[in-house]
N, C-alpha and C positions, 0 to 999 in steps of 0.2 A: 683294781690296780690299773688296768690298761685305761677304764675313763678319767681315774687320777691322774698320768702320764696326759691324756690327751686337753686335758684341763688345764694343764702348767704348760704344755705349749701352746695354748692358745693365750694362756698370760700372757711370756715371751713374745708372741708374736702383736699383740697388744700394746704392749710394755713398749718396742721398738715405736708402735703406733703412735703412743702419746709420746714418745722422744719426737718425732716427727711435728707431732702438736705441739709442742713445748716450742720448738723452733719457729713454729708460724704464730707462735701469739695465743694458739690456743688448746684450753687445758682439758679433760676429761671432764665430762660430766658428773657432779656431785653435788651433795645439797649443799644451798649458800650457808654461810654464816648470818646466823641469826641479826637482827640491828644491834648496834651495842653502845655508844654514850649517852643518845638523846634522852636527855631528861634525868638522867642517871645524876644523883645526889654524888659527892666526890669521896674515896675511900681511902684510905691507906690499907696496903696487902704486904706482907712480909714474905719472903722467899726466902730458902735456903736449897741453896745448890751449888754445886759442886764448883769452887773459882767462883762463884759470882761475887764476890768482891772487889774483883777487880776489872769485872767488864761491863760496871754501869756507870758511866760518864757524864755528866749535864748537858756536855753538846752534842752526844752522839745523836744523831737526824732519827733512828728506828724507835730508840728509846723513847724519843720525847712522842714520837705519832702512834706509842703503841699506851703511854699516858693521857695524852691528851683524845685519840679515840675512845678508851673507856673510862677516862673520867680517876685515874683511880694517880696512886703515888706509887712506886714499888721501894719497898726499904728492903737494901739485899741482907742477907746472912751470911755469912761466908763460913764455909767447910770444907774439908779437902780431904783426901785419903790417910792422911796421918792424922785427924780427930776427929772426923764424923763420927766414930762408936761414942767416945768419950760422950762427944755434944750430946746426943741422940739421947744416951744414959740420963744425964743430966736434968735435961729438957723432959721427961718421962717423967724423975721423979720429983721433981717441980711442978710439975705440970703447964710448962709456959712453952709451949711448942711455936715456933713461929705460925705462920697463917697455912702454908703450903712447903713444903717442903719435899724433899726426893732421898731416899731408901731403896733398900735390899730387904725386903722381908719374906715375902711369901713363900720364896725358894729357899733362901739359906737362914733363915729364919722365923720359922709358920711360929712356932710357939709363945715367938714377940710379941708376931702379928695379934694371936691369939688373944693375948694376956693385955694387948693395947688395948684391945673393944670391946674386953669386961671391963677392962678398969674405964673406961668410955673417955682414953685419952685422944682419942682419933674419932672424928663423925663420918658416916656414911655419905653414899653421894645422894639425890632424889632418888624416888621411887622412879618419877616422869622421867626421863631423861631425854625424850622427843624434841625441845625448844633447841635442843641444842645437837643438831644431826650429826654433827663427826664424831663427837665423844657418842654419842647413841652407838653408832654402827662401833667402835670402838671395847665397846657396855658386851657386844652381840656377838662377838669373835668367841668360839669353842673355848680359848683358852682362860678368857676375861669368864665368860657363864659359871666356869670350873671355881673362880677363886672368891665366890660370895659365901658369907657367912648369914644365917636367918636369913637369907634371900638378900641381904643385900649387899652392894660393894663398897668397902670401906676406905678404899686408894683404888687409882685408876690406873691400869697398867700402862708402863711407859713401850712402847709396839717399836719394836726392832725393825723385823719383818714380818709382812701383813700375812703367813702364813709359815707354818712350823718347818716345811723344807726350803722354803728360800734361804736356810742357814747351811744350805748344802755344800757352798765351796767356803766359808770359816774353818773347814779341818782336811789339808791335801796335803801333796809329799811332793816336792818337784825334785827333777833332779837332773845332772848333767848328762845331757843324754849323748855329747860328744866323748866323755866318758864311758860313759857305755858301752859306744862304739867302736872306740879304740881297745878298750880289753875283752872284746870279743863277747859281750854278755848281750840278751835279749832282754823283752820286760819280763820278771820274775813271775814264775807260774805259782808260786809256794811260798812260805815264809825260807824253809832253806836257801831255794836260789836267791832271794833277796837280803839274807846275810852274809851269802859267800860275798856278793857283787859289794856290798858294803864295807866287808872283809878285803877287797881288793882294792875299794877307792883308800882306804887305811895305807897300805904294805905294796901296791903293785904300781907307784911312780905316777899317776893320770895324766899329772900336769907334765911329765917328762923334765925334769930340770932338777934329776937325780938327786931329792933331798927328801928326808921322811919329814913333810912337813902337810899333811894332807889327811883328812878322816874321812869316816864313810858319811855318818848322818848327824845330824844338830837339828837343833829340833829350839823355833822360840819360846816355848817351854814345857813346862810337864803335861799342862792339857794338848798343846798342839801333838808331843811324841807320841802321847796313847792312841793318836790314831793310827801308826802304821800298825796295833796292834787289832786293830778291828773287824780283819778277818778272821780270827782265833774269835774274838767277842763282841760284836757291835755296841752291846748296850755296856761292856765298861770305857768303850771309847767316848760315848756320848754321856755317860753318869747316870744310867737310865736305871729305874727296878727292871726286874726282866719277871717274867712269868714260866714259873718249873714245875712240874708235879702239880697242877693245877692249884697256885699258888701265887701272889707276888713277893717278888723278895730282892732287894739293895742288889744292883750287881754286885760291891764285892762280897756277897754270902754265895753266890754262883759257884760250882766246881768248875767252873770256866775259864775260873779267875787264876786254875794249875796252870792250864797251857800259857797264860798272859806271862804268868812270874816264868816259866821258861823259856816261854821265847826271848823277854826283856834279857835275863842274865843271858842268855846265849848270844844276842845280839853285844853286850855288853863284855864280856870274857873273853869275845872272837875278835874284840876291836874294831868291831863296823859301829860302834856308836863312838861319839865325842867323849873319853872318860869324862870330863867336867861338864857332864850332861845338865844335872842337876845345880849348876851353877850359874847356868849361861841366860844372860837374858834378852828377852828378843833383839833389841839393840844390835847387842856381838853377836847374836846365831845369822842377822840377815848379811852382816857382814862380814861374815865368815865365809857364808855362802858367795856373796858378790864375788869376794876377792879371790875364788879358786881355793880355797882353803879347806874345804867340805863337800862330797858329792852328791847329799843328796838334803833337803831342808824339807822340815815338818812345817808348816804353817800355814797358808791360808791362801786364797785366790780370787780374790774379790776387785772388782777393778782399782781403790785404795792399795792397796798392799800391792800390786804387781805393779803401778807405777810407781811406788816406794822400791822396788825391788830394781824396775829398771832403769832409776836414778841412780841408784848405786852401782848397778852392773858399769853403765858407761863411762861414770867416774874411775874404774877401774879396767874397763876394756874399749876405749874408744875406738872408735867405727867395727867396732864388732857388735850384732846384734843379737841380744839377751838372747831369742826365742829360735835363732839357728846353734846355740848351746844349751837351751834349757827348756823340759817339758814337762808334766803335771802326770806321773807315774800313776798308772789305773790299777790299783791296788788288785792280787788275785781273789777269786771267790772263797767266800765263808764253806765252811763244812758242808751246809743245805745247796752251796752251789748258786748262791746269789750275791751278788756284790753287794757293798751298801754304800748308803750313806748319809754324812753327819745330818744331825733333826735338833734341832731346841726348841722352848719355847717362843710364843713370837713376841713375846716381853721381855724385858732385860730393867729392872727394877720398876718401881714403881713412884706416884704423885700420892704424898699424902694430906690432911689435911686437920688441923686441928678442930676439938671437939671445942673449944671457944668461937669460930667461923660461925656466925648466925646464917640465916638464907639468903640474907640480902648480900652480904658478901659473898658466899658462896657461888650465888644466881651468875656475881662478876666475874667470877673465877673462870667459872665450867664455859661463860661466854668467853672470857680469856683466851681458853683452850681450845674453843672451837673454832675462833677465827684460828690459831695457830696450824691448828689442824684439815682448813679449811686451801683449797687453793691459790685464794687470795692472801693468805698469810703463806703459806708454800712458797710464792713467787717473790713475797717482798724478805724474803729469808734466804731465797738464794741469788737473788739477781741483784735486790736493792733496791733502789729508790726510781720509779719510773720516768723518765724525762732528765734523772742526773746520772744514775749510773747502768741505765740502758735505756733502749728505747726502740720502736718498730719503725721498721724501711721493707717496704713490699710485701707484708706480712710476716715479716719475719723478725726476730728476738735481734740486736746487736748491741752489743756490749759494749759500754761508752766512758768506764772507769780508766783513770789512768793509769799507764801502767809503770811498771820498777826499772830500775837500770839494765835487770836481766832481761826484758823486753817482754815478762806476763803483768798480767794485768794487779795491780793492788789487791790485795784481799778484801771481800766482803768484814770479815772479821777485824781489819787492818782500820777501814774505815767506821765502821758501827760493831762496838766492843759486843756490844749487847747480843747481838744476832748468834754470838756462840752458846749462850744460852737460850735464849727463844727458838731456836730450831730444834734445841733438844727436851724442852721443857716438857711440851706434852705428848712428843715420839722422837726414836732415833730417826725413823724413817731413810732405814739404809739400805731402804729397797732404790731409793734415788740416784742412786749413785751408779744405777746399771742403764740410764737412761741416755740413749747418744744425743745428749744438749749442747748447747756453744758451752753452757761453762762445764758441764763433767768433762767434754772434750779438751777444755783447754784443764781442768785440773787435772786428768788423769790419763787422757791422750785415747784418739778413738780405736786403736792398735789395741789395748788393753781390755777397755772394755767387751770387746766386742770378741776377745781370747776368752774372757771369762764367761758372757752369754753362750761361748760354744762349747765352754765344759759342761755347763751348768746342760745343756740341750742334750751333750754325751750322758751324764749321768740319768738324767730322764728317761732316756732310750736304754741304757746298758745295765741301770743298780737301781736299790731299792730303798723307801726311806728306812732307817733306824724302828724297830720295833718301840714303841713306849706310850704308858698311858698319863695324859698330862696330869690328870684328878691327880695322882699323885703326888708331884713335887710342892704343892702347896698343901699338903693331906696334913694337918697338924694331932698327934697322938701323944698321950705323954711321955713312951719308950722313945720314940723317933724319933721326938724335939730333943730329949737331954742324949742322944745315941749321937743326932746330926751332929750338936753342939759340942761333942766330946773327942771328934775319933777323926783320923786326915788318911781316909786308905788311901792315897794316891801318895803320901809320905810313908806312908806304912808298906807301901810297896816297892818304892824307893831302897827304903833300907835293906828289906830282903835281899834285892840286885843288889846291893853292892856289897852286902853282909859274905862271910865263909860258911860253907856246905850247903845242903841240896834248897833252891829258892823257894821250890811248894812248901818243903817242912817249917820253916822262916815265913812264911807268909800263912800258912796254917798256924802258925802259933799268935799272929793279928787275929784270928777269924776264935779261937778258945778266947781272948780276953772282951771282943765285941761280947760274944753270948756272954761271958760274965757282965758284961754292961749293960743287959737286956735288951739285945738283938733279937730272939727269936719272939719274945714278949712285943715288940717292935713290930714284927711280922704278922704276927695275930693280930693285932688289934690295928692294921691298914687292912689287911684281908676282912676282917668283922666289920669295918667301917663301907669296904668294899661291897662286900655281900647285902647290907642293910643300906645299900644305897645312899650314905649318907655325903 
């Protein structure tokens, strides 16, 4: 533990390093992107992602240089959260999948996964994967090894963050801590003192302007809330199996999962949470928070989000500054007496790829994704076009786009549609976002950032990751594919809270109709998969 802590602060202190490089023109060492039009025969490649309908344009300048360097045509697909299941159905059993496309499988649906690459609707990537070094190193990440089938990988993860605790400030609780201070409370040692103080920001006036119109906690939704439950349980905060009685098993089969349902109604019945908890969506919970209306917010801390946060604080407190009323509540210690905190995978869906794709397309693809993945695709995805919308003076990055009537600069996305996709095609890479460059600084201001690298450096120092074994979330069984598919504990916990009499017994009565679902058959056979190494 202590050479993991000392590992991630030398990222951190790296991390600052290449912000620094970023700024002078120059990027971290990595292997180049392979060559890629010369001599290359011309393709047509189909994509299907997420909006890309309406972000490929004929003039856009990125589109046409990311065609005309590899030779190919991109015909978009267009999908969106309201039919990509629908489509995806479809296209299965047709079998006309576009060329590449982007999914949810491995995590919230292994059994898809599964049932794709028998039925051989999906091709694997190469065995080689060397020609092409960023998708390699990509191939080589813990969590990508975990998700091969027969040895090999059948979609390429889409990489979040390039390591499972960089998702550590996506789950915090801020709160007004001039609040606080005025009702006489310190930072809660326990879940009680942390429902009275909620129970007070509710009923004891904070904002003084004598009206009940004020609650304890909101929360931008049901995942963010579960984490102020995460001292009581880390791994239902995180949706993790936990391991009990030398064993693994779903957190909510956990007896862990009593204390969660009483805490939640207590916190709930004592009126320190927003009654319309389960209503609210991030939208209204940040503005609720901005506007004084809520003292304490479940959500996240990343340098995106807190200058989304202190956009709207200003709109609502001008010349008052967000961070002299509001701080990032250091939740108290777990039972064992270690703080935690939030872990995920370092993927967040997946690239997949049709079993019609021959090699020769393919070859263009996984090239596609390397320059994407590469520095020189990095740079022209966030800065632009070198010589039109920036350019070096004394070593250094300056930004040369024009700018809006508000006096920031045009968007990247504003002028090259296209670039909202290709930056996310082959990673979120929202590790970037913590790097102090001209443009993070100008999008998200260097006050923020640089708030968040010093939570992220607190937590490193003070708590621990989230217990959990990745093999699992992609572990596909036949209990635990139709068990996943079936059941929403986190709605099933829901109702208990808001249901009449005692919340264990109501939430104990979800946990009788899982084992009628073959929950405990679920368990055995990830354990027997476990055990057999498979």
């Amino acid at each position: 533990m202590i050479r993991f802590k000392a590992l991630m602060l030398v990222w951190m202190a790296a991390f600052l390093a290449v912000s620094g490089a970023a700024c002078s023109g120059k990027e971290p060492l990595e292997p180049a992107a392979p060559p890629r039009s010369d001599g290359y025969e011309h393709l047509d490649v189909s994509i299907a992602f997420w909006d890309i309908g309406r972000a490929f344009e004929k003039n856009d300048e990125v589109l046409q240089k990311i065609e005309r360097d590899f030779n190919i045509t991109i015909k978009p697909v267009q999908v969106n959260d309201a039919d990509d299941e629908e489509k995806f159905k479809i296209w299965a059993a047709s079998g006309q999948f576009p060329d590449l496309f982007a999914h949810s499988l491995v995590s919230d649906s292994p059994g898809i996964y599964a049932d794709w690459i028998k039925q051989r609707l999906i091709r694997p990537l190469p065995d080689d994967l060397t020609p092409y070094p960023n998708v390699y190193r990509v191939a080589q990440i813990p969590d990508t090894l975990a998700l091969r089938r027969n040895k090999k990988l059948y979609m390429l993860p889409r990489i979040a963050y390039p390591t499972n605790d960089l998702w550590m400030l996506e789950r915090v609780v801020f709160v007004r801590k001039d609040w606080v201070e005025k009702l006489g409370f310190t930072d809660p040692k326990n879940f009680g003192e942390f429902s009275d103080m909620m129970k007070a920001f509710t009923k004891n006036d904070p904002d003084g302007n004598a009206l009940h119109d004020t609650v304890g906690l909101t929360a931008a939704n049901l995942d963010y809330l579960s984490w102020v439950f995460s001292p009581a349980f880390p791994q239902f905060a995180a949706s993790k199996w936990v391991q009990e009685d030398d064993q693994w098993i779903p957190y909510y089969a956990s007896p862990k999962m009593n204390a969660v349902a009483a805490q939640f109604r207590q916190l709930y019945a004592d009126g320190g949470l927003d009654p319309n908890f389960y209503l609210v969506k991030e939208i209204d919970a940040l503005e609720q928070f901005a506007q004084g209306k809520a003292g304490a917010l479940a959500y996240k801390a990343t340098p995106q989000s807190l200058s989304k946060m202190v956009q709207m604080w200003n709109q609502y407190h001008p010349g008052k500054d967000f961070y002299d009323s509001v701080k990032i509540l250091h939740l108290w210690p777990a039972e064992d007496g270690n703080r935690y905190y939030y872990v995920a995978s370092t993927y967040w869906t997946e690239s997949y790829f049709s079993a019609k794709v021959d090699d020769r397309k393919m070859d263009r693809i996984l090239r596609l994704y390397d320059y994407l993945l590469s520095p020189e695709g990095k740079m022209l995805m966030k800065y632009g076009i070198e010589g039109k919308d920036y350019e070096y003076r004394d070593g250094k990055i300056v930004i040369t786009r024009p700018r809006e009537e508000t006096g920031e600069y045009v968007s990247l996305q504003k002028l090259y549609p296209s670039t909202e996709i290709f930056r996310n095609l082959a990673s979120w890479g929202r590790e970037q976002s913590y790097r102090l460059d001209p443009v993070n600084q100008e999008l998200y201001g260097e006050k923020n950032i640089r708030t968040s690298l010093e939570e992220m450096r607190w937590l490193l120092n003070n708590a621990r990751a989230t217990p959990f074994m990745y093999s699992i979330i992609s572990l596909s069984t036949d209990n635990k594919d139709k068990l996943s598919a079936a059941i929403h504990p986190m709605e099933d916990l829901t109702k208990a809270v808001l249901g009449t009499g005692d919340p264990v017994k109501l939430w104990q009565q979800n946990l009788i109709k899982y084992n009628q679902m073959g929950l405990q058959q679920a368990i055995r056979e990830v354990n027997d998969k476990l055990a057999s190494g498979q």
